[in-house]
N, C-alpha and C positions, 0 to 999 in steps of 0.2 A: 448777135450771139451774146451779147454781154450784157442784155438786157435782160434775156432767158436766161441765163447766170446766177442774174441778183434776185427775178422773180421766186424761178426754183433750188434757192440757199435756203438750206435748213438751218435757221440760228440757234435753236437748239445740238448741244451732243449727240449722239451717238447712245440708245439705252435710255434715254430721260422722258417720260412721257408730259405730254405738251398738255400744262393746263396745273402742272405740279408746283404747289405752292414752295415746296421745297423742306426738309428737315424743321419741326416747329422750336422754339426757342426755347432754350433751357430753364429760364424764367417765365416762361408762360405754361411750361409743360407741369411746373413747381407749383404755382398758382392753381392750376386744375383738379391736379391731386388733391391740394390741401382745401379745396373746398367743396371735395366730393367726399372726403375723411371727414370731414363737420358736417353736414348735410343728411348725408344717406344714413347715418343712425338716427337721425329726427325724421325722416322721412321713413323709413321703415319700420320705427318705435309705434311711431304715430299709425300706420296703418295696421298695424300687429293690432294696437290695440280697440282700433276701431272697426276692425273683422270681427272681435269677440263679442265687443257688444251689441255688431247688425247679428248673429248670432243668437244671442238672449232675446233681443227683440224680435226676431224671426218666430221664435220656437213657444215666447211666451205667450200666454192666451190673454184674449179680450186687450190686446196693446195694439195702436197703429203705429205701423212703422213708416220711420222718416228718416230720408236720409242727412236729411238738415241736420237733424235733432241727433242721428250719430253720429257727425262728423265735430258737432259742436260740444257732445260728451265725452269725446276722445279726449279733448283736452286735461279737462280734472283727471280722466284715466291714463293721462301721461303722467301726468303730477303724481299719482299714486302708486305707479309701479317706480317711479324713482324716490317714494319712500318723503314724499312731504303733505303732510297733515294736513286735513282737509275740513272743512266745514257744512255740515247739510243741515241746513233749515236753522242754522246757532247753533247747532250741539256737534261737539269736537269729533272727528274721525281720525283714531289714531293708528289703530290696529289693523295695519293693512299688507297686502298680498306678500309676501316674498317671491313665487315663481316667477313674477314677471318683475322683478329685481333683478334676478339672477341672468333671466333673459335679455334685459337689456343692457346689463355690466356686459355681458359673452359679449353683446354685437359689438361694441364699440371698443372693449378691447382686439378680438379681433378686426375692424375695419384700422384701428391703430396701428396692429402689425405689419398689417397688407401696405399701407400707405407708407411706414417705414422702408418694406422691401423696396414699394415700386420706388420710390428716392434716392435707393442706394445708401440710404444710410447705414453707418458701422458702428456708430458709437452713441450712447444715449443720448449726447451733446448735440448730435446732428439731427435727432429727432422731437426736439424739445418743440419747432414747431406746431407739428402733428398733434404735442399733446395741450397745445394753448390753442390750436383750433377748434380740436373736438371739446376741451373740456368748457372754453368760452361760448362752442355756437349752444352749448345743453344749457346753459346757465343764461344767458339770453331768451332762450325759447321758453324758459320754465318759466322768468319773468313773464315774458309776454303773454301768456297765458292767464297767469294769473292776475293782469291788470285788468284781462278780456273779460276775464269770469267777473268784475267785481259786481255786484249787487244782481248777481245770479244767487241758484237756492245752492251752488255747489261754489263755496271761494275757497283760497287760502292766501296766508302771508307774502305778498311780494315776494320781502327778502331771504325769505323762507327757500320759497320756489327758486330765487334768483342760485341762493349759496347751497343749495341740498344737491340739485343736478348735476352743478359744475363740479363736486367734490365728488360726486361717485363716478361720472366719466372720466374726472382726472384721473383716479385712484385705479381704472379697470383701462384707461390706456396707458398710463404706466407701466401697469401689467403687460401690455400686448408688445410694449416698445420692448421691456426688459426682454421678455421672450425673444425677442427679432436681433436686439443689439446688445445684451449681456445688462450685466450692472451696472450703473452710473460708476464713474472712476471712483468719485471723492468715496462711494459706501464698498466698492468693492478693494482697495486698497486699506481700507481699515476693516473690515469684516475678512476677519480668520477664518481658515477651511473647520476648523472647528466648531464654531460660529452655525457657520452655512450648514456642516451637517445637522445639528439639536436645529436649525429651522427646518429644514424636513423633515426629520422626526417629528417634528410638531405639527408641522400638517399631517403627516401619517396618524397621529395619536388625536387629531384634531376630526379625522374622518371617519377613523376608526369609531370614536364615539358616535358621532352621528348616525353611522350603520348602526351600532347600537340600540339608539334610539328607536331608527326608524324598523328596527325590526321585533323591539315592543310594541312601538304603532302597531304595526302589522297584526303580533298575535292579540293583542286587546281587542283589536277591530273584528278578526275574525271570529274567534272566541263570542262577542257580541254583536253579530249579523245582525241575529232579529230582531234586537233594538236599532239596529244601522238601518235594518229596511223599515222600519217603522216610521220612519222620518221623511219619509220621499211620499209624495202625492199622486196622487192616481191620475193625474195628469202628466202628459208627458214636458209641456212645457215647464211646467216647475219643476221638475224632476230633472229635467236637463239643465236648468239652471241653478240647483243645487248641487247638482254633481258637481258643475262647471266651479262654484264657487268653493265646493270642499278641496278638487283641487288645484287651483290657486293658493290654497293658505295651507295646504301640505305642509310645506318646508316648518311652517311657523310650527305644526305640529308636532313636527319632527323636531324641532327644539324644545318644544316644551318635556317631551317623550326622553331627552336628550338630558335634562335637568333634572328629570324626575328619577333618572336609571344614578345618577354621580348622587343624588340622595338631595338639593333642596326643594327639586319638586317645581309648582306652579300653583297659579290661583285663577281663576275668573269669579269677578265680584267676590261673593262672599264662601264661595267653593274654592276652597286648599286641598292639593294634593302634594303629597310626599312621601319618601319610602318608612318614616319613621311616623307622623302622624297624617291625618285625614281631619278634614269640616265641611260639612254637606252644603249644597247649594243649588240653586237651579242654573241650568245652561243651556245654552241654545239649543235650538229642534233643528240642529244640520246633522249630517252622514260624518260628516270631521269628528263630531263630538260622543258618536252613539258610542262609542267604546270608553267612554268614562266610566270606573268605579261607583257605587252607590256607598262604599263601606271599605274599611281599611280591613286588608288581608295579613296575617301573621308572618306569611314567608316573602313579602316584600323585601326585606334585607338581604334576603339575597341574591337579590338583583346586582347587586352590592361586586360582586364577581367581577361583572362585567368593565367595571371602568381598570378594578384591580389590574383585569389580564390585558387591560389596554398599556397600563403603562409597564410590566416586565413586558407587553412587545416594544413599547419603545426602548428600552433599556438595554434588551437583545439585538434590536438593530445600530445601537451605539457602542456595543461589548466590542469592536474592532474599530474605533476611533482613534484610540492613541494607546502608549502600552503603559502610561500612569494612569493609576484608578481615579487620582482626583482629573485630571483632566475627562475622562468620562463622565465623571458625576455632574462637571460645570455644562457640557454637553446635554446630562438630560435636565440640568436645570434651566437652560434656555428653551429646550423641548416643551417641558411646563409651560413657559410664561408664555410660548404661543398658542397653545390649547389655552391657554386662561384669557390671554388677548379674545381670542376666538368666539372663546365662553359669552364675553363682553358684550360683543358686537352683535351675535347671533341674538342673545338674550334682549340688547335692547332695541333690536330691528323687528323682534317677533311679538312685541308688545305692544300696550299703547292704552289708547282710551277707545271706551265703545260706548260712544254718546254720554248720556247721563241719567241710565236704566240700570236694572238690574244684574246686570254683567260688565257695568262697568267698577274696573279696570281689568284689562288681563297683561298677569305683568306674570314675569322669571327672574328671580331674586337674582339680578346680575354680580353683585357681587359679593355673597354671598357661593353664588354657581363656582363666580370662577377661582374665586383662593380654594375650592373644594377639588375642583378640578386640577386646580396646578398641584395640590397635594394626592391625588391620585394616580400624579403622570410620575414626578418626583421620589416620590418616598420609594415603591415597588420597582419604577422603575431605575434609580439607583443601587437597589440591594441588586437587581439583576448584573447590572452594569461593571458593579463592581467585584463579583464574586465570577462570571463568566467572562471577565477577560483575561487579558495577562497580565503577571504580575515579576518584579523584577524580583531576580536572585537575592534573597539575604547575602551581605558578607560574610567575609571568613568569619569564624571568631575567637582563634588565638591570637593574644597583644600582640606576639612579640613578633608575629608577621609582620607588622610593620615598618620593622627595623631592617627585616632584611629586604636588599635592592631587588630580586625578583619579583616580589609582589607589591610595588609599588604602583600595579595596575590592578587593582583587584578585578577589574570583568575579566582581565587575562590569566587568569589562576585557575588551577581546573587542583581536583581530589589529590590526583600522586604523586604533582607535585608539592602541593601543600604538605604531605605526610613527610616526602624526605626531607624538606626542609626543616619540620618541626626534629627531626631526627636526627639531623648535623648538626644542628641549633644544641641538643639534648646529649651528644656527645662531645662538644666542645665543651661545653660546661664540666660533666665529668670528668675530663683530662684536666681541665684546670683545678678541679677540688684535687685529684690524685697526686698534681705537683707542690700542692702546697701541703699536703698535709705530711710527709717530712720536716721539712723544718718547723711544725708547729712541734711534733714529736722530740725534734731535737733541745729546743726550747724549754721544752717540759721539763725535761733529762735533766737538764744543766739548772734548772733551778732546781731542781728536788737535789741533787749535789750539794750544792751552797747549802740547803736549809741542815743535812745531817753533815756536815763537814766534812764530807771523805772527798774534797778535790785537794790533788795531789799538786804539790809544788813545782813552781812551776824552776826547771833544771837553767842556773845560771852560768854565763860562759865564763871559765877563767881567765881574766888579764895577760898579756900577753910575755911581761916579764917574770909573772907566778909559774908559768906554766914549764919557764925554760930552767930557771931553779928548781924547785923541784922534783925536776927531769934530773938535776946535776946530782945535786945530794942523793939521789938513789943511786946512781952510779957512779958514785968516789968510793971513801973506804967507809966500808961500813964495818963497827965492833959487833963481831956474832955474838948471837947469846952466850948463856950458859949451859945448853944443853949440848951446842957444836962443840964446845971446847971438850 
């Protein structure tokens, strides 16, 4: 019996199933995350962009397609949608895509956030890891790529590649972390709620624009179809890969569109556009560019509106920040300097060099744009700011309030009381003219006396032994006249 006992003892509890490695360790479960947080935006980046281009080479004609040869082109296509300058054949590639910037900033701040949640992290401190994984595994990978590319027909700069990736992954999980676990301490105990609201108004006025922009794109474009379809080939391979490429570089057009509405406009090579002057040029034969002007239009200025009514709406949505006017106006002046930041970055990300042909440079007078812009956001939107908010009560303004103790609160003064006071104040003084002016009278009196002589003498008392002779001798004998007799 006691050997059927120990055969059939279950060493396991009760509920645990048998083969359970058990709960995984808290340091290894840390380690998995954070190198599925660096990882999966290189691994996803990479494929995104290597769909697009088996895509072009699918579609295009007279091309054989290989899949060596796209998986080995992704590369420079990784480098390019993280915005570092490229080489083909010696001549410089500056001017490259923004949508697949923006796309791959979203991934990686988002995969940043996620990886924060899964950690339980609460505070930005805690997720500092996260943001040295993802930003070092992008800055690693750019290298490596571009050590692979070298003495291919497509290079660029190591250091280039190594510090361009790491800084924009940093910068967009930054983003994802602050979303998940608030502001870093040290910037959110120094940044005032004042502060914090002109930075959203700045993004607001920062977006606003850009809707702007891109809803001149729009009507230029449509406005000039028949020149837009005149530019596509009757094939369909080319035709989908010029669509494809117009838009990719959207956004960039949407900045330049965006320059050209706040009034400095843009150039390709030797083609300037602006709302005040125009200089003619040739430009490339894509569907992006059918909607260029041929010839400067007179009512271009007033396009001129548009940035105006961007900043009274920033203005309007800071009229209830604080109940001092200048404190509102410091509000839309940091509102400014982030639209002008904005201006910056958009402006010099939407640029660049295009080879060393006829269209090159295409640049947006960065700065220039953006002291244009911060004075767009600023000026209009401060008269709003300051005229549509609240404004504190004038004081009283009799002096002599002052003196008296019930208003030595002026916000606690209201109209009726102020009048009787001014009115007790205004009979006290009368009573004291009324008391004096008596003896000023009497004073008068008694001099004007003195000067004509008629005060009367003044009546002296008789001595006390005059008084009692005198007395006598009337009363002894007196000799009557001579009329008694």
């Amino acid at each position: 019996m006691r050997i059927m006992e120990l055969l059939t003892d279950d060493p396991h509890p009760p509920g645990e199933t048998v083969g359970d490695p058990g709960p995984e360790p808290a340091a290894a479960s840390r380690v998995r995350v954070l190198l599925a947080s660096a990882f999966s935006p290189l691994v996803t980046g990479y494929a995104a962009v290597a769909t697009v281009l088996a895509l072009v080479a699918l579609t295009a004609g007279r091309t054989a397609f290989s899949g060596t040869g796209v998986l080995l082109a992704a590369g420079p296509g990784w480098l390019a949608a993280h915005q570092v300058r490229l080489g083909i054949g010696g001549h410089p590639l500056g001017v490259l895509p923004l949508l697949p910037t923006l796309g791959v900033l979203a991934l990686a701040a988002r995969t940043a956030s996620g990886a924060a949640r899964r950690l339980g992290c609460r505070s930005f401190g805690d997720a500092v890891p996260v943001l040295i994984a993802i930003s070092g595994a992008h800055a690693v990978f750019g290298l490596v790529i571009a050590l692979c590319a070298q003495g291919s027909p497509v290079t660029a700069n190591p250091l280039v590649a190594f510090a361009v990736p790491g800084l924009l992954a940093a910068a967009a999980a930054g983003a994802g972390i602050t979303r998940s676990c608030g502001l870093p301490d040290v910037v959110a105990d120094r940044l005032d709620p004042l502060a914090l609201r002109g930075l959203r108004a700045g993004a607001l006025g920062l977006a606003v624009l850009a809707a702007c922009g891109a809803a001149v794109f729009t009507v230029a474009t449509g406005l000039s179809w028949p020149a837009v379809a005149g530019t596509y080939e009757p094939g369909l391979g080319t035709s989908a890969g010029l669509f494809l490429l117009s838009l990719l570089y959207l956004p960039n057009a949407v900045t330049a569109a965006m320059s050209f509405v706040t009034g400095p406009g843009f150039s390709i090579g030797p083609l300037t556009v602006g709302v005040f002057g125009y200089r003619g040029g040739a430009v490339p034969a894509v569907p992006l560019l059918g909607g260029l002007p041929e010839h400067h239009a007179a009512w271009w200025p007033a396009l001129l509106v548009l940035p105006a009514a961007t900043g009274a709406l920033v203005g309007w949505s800071l009229r209830r920040v604080a109940a001092d006017p200048a404190q509102r106006i410091r509000a839309v002046a940091v509102a400014g300097a982030v639209v002008a930041l904005g201006c910056v970055l958009l402006g010099t990300l939407a640029g660049g060099r295009l080879g060393d042909g006829p269209f090159d440079p295409v640049s947006v007078p960065v700065g220039v744009a953006s002291v244009v812009a911060f004075c767009w956001i600023v000026i209009p939107g401060s008269f709003v700011a300051f005229f549509a908010g609240e404004h504190e009560p004038p004081a009283p303004p009799p002096e002599a309030l002052e003196d008296n103790e019930a208003f030595q609160d002026a916000e606690a003064v209201d109209a009726e009381e102020a009048s009787e006071a001014v009115e007790e104040l205004e009979a006290s003084e009368a009573s004291e003219e009324d008391e004096a002016e008596p003896d000023e009278d009497a004073e008068f009196e008694a001099e004007a006396d003195a000067e004509l002589g008629l005060e009367e003498p003044a009546e002296e008392a008789p001595e006390p032994d005059e008084a009692v002779t005198g007395g006598t001798e009337t009363c002894g004998d007196v000799e009557p006249g001579e009329g008694d007799r």
